[in-house]
VEXTORLO-760232 format. One record per residue (C-alpha): residue in one letter; x, y, z. Coordinates in steps of 0.25 Angstrom, whole numbers, plus 5000, padded with zeros to 4 digits. Each point is the difference from the previous one (the first is absolute). Layout:
aXYZ;...
END
This chain:
x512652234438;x498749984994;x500249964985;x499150084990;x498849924994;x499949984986;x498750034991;x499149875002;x500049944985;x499649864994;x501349954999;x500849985013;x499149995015;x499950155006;x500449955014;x501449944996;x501150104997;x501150014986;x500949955011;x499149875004;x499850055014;x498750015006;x499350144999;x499150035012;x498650064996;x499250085010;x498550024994;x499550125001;x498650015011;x498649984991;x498550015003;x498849974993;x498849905000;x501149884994;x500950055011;x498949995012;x499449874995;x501449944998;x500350045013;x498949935007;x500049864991;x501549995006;x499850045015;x498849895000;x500949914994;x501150035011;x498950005010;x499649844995;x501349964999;x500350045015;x498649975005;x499949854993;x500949925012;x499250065011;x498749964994;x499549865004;x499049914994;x499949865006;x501050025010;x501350054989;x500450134994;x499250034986;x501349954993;x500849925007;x501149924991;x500449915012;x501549944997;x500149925013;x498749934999;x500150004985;x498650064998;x499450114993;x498850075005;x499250114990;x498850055005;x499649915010;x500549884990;x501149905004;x500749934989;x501149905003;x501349974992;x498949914993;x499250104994;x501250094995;x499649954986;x498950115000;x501150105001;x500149974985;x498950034995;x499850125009;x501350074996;x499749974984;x498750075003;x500650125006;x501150014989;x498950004989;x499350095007;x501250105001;x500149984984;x498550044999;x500350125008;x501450054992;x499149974987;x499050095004;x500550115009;x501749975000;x500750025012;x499150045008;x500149905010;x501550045001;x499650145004;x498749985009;x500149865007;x501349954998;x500649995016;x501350044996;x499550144994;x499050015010;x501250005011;x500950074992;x499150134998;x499250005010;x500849985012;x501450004996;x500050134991;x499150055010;x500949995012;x501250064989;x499050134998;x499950015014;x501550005003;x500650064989;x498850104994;x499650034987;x500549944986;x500950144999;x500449995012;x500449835001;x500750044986;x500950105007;x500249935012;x500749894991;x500850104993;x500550045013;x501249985008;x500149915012;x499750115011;x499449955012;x498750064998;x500049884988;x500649895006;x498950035012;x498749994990;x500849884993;x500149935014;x498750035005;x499449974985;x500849884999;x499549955016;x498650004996;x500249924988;x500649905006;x498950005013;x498950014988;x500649874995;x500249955012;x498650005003;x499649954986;x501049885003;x499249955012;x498750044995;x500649904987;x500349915010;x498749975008;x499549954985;x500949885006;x499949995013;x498850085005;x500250125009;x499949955014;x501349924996;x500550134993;x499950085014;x500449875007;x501450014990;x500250165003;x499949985015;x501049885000;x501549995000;x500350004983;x500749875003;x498949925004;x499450034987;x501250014990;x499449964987;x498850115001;x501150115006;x500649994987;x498850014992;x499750125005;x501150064998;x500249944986;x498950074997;x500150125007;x501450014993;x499249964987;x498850105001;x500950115002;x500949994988;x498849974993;x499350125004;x501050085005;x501150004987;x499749924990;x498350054999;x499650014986;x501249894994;x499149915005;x498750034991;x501050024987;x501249915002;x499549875009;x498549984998;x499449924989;x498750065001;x500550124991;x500949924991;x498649914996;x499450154996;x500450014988;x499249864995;x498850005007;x499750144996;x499750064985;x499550134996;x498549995005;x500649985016;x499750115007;x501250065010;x500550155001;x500150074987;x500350144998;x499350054988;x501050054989;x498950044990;x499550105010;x501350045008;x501050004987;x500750104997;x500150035014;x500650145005;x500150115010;x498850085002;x500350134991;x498950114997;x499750004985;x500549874998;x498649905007;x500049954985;x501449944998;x500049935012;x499349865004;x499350015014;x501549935007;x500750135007;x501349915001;x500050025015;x500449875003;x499249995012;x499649864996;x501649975000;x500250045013;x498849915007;x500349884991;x500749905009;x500849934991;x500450114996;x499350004985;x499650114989;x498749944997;x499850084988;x501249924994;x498849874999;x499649895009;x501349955005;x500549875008;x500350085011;x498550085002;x499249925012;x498750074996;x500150075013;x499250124994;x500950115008;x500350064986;x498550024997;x499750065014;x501350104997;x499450034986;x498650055003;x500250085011;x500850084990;x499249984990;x498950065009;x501250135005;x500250024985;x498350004997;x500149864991;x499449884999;x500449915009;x500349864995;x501350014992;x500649895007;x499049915002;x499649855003;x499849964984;x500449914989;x501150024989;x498549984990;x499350085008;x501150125001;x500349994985;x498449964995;x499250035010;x499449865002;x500449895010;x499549854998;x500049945015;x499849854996;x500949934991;x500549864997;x501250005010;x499150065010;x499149884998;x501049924998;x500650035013;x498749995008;x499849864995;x501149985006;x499750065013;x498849944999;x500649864999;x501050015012;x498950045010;x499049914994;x501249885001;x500050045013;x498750015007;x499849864993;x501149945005;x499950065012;x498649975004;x500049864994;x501349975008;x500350095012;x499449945012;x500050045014;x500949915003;x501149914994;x500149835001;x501249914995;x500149865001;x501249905002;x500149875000;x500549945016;x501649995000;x500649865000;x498749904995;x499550034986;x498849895004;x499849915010;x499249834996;x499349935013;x499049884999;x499150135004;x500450074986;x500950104994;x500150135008;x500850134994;x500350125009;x499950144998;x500450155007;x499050124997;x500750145001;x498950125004;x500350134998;x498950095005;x500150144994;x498950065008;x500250105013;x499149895009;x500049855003;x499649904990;x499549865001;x500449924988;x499249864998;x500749904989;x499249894993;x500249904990;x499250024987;x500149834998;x499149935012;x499649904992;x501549925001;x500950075008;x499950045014;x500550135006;x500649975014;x500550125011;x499950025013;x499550144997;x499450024987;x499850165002;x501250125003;x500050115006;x501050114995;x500450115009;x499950144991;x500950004990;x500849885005;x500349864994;x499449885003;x500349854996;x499149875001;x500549864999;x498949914993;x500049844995;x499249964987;x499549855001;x499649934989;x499449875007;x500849864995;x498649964991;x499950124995;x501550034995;x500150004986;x501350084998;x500750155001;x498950094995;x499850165001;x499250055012;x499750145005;x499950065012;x498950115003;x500550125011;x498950105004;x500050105009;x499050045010;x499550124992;x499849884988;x501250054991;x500749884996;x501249944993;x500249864992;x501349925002;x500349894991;x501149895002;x500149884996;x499749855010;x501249914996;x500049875002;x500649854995;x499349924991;x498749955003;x500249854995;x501450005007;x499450065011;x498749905003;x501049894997;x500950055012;x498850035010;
END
């Protein structure tokens, strides 16, 4: 049996029963021009999220974070466990600029971009509304015994969460491993690829709890995003406010009494789309996710009514209560320095570092120098990485001709795409030139002239003790 919703109100969450169990909202159908354009911000977002893996630039999918290889490839950009450092300053970047967005505009972000409300409303509420109908109609299906006309629409409800989540998981998974190996994996025996047969179904399991039952919990009881709300947004953040100065004292519709009522008709229409399952004209509120349902709900019937619309609006607590908004302020600025600073940090650290390709040096196992009447010899191996999607030719030279001698039977490499490469070299410092361990640098270009310096150090004895043994 269906248990009986109580009126939402400030103090306890409107999806969780007195009991503790969990009350199922079903949100009622809305249209408008929030609705429209909400609509088609989410299903370009679905359409990118399923079209990125099958686009290729340089021979790999748009993103490709490659877990075998250890490499990650953005837009036509390889970066090797190396460069993960710039993840750093990239995600800072990002989070500042979520602070700058819930300073000015709330939780927008929550209710327009966010992938797991995208998913949730526009393709898991959708597949419910096609099953089960209506708001009224899902309502009393709940409240309704276990005929088998319910436990058919819960079977076939229930069947196309889990093959939307199914899809989602592979989708999820050619992030990983690219989607010719994802259709490799599907038409092969689940054994022979074991540890990708249980991601998918971890994640078809996880996707459909998710989606399927636990929904909205999610947005109030999991995510930091809305916990941080309440301190990065004041009274100038513009989110969904209903106007109380307008809408109070609200009240039915009654001829001879238009002037003892605000413009609010208490029809709880923005209720019954909300959700989360909210009452916005109680105030902003943890759960509220900016969505702008409610407004959509209110003006089409302010407009039945012959009202202005706008009651429930996208506004500020100044602007509702003094009619005046002030966009930038110190923690707006202060945030944006911030941003500022991370994806400054990173484009200058990332231009001044990032190469095309990645070089290590190590010293030759077993001799740390060698001391012939011919002079003192030290031995190194050069480790190439070539990041690019083509063959590279790498030449290595030695910044000090003047006293040391670079001998290698090759002194150029050529490193297949995105493959590794070694070279074995020998320094020489001739016996009347030898004075002593010094620091020297080796020069690595590649044929397109982008180049990396490798410093070591020559070791050798003593050069009196040295000449005196020779």
């Amino acid at each position: 049996m269906a248990s009986q919703r109580k009126t939402p109100n400030l103090d306890t969450l409107s999806t969780i029963n007195e009991d503790g169990s969990k009350f199922n909202i079903h949100p009622a159908d809305v249209s408008g021009s929030f609705t429209i354009r909400r609509r088609l911000t989410a299903w370009f977002l679905i359409l990118i999220y399923a079209a990125l893996p099958w686009i290729q630039i340089n021979g790999h999918p748009a993103v490709f974070i490659d877990l075998e290889q250890q490499r990650f490839h953005l837009f036509g950009l390889t970066l090797l466990t190396q460069d993960f450092w710039v993840f750093f300053f990239l995600v800072s970047g990002l989070a500042f600029s979520l602070f700058v967005l819930a300073s000015l505009v709330g939780r927008v972000w929550c209710g327009w971009f966010c992938p797991y409300t995208v998913f949730l409303e526009h393709l898991y509420r959708r597949i419910e509304r096609l099953v089960d109908g209506d708001a009224p109609k899902r309502k009393k299906l709940d409240a309704a015994p276990r005929t088998p006309s319910k436990i058919l629409k819960r079977t076939i409800k229930w069947g196309l969460y889990v093959l939307a989540s199914f899809i989602l998981a592979h989708i999820f998974l050619a992030y990983f491993i690219s989607i010719p190996k994802v259709w490799s994996n599907m038409t092969s025996a689940p054994t022979e690829n074991i540890t990708q047969f249980l991601f998918i179904l971890s994640f078809t399991a996880i996707f459909t709890f998710c989606f399927g039952w636990f929904r909205e919990q999610f947005c109030i009881i999991l995510c930091p995003y809305g916990r941080f709300q309440s301190a990065l947004t004041d009274d100038q953040t513009v989110t969904v406010f209903y106007d109380h100065k307008r809408g109070e004292p609200r009240g039915k519709i009654r001829k001879g009494e238009e002037e003892k009522h605000g413009d609010c008709i208490d029809c709880k229409r923005c209720v019954n789309v909300c959700p989360t399952g909210i009452d916005i004209r109680n105030g902003l509120q943890l759960e509220c996710v900016a969505c702008s349902a409610c407004i959509d709900a209110c003006n089409d019937i302010m407009r039945k009514v012959k009202r202005p619309t706008g009651l429930i609006r996208y506004d500020s607590s100044a602007g509702i209560n003094t009619g005046k908004r002030k966009i930038l302020r110190p923690r707006i600025l202060m945030y944006a320095i911030f941003t500022l600073l991370g994806m400054g940090a990173l484009s200058a650290t990332f231009i001044s570092k990032a190469k095309p390709f990645y070089a290590g040096l190590v010293r030759m196992q077993g001799t740390t120098y060698s001391a012939t009447p011919e002079g003192v010899r030290n031995t190194f191996v050069i480790h190439l990485t070539n990041k690019r999607n083509r063959e590279v030719s790498y030449t290595i030279e030695l910044e000090d001709k003047d006293t040391l001698k670079l001998q290698a039977d090759e002194r150029q490499l050529k490193v297949a795409p995105l493959a590794e490469g070694s070279l074995t070299v020998s320094v020489l410092s001739p016996f009347d030139d030898y004075d002593g361990a010094k620091d020297i640098n080796f020069a690595v270009t590649a044929d397109d002239n982008s180049s990396l310096d490798l410093p070591a150090r020559f070791l050798g004895p003593s050069p009196r003790l040295y000449k005196e043994q020779q």
